[in-house]
ROSE-4610 file (N, C-alpha, C; in Angstrom, 1 decimal, always signed):
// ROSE-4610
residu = [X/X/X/X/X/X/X/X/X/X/X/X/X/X/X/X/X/X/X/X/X/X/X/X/X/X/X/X/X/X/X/X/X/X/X/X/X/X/X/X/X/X/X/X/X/X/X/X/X/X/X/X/X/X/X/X/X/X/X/X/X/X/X/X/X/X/X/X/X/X/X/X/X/X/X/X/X/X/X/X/X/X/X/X/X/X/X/X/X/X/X/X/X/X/X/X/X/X/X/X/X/X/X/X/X/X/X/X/X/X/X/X/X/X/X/X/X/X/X/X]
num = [1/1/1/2/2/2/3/3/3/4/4/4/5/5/5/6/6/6/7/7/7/8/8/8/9/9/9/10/10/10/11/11/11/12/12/12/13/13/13/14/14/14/15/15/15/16/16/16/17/17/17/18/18/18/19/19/19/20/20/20/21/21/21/22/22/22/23/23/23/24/24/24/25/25/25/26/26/26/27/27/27/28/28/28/29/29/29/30/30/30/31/31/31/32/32/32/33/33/33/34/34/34/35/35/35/36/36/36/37/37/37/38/38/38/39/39/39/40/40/40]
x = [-46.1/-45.6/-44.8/-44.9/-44.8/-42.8/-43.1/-41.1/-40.6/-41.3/-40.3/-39.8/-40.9/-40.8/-39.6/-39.6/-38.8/-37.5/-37.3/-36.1/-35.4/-36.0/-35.3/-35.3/-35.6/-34.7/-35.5/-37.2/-38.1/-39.2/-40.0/-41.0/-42.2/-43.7/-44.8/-45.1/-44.8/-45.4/-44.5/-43.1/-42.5/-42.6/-42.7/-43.5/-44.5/-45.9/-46.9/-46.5/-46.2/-45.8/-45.4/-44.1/-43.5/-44.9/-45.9/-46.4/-47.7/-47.8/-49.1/-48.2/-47.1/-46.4/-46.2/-45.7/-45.9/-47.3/-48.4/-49.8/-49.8/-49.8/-50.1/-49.4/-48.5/-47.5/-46.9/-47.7/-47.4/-45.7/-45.1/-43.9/-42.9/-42.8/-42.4/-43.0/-44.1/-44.6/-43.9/-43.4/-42.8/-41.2/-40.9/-39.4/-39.3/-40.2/-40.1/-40.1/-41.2/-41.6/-40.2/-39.5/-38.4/-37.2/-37.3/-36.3/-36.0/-37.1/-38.4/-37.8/-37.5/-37.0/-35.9/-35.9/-34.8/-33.5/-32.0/-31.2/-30.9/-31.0/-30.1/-28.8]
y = [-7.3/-6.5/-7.5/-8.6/-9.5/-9.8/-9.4/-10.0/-8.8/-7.9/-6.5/-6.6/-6.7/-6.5/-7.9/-9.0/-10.4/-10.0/-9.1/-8.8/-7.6/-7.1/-6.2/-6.4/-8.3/-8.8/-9.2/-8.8/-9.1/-9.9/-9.9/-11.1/-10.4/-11.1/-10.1/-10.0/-10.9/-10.6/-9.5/-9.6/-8.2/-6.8/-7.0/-5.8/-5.3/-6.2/-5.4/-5.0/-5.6/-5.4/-4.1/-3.8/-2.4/-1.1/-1.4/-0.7/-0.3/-1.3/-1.4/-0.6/-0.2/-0.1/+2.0/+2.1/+3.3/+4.1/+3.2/+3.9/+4.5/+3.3/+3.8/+4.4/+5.3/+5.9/+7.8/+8.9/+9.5/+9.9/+10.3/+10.0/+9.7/+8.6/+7.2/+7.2/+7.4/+8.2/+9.3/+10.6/+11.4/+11.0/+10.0/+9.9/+9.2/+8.1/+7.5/+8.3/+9.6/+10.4/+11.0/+11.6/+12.2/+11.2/+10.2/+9.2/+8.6/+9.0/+8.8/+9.9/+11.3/+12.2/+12.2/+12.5/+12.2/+13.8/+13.4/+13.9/+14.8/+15.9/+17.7/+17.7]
z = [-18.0/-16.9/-15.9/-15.8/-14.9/-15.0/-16.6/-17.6/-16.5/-16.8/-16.6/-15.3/-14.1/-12.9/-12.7/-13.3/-13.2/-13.1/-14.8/-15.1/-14.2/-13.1/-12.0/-11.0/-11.2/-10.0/-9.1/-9.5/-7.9/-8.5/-7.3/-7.8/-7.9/-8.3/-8.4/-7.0/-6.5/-5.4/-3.8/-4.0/-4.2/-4.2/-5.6/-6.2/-5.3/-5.8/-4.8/-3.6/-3.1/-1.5/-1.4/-2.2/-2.3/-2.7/-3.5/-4.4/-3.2/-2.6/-1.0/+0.1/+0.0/+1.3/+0.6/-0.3/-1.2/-1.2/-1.4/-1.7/-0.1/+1.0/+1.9/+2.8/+2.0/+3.0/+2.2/+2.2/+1.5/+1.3/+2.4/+2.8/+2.1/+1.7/+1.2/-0.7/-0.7/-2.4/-2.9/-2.0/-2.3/-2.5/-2.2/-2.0/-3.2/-3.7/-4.9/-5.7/-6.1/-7.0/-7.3/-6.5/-6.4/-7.1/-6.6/-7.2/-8.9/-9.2/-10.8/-11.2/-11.0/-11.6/-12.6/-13.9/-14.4/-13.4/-13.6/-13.0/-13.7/-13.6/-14.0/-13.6]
């Protein structure tokens, strides 16, 4: 997991940060979820 997240440019520690900032924000979960969508 650690390659993947490397190879898009961010760090682990990054990462979580984004992933802590997402959990605790529904908001901000929905916007991701939405972005995750593949495009029609």
């Amino acid at each position: 997991m650690q390659q993947s997240i490397e190879e898009q440019g961010l760090t682990v520690e990054r990462y979580q940060q984004i992933m802590n900032a997402v959990q605790a924000d529904n908001e901000l979960m929905q916007k991701v979820q939405e972005s995750m969508q593949p495009q029609q």
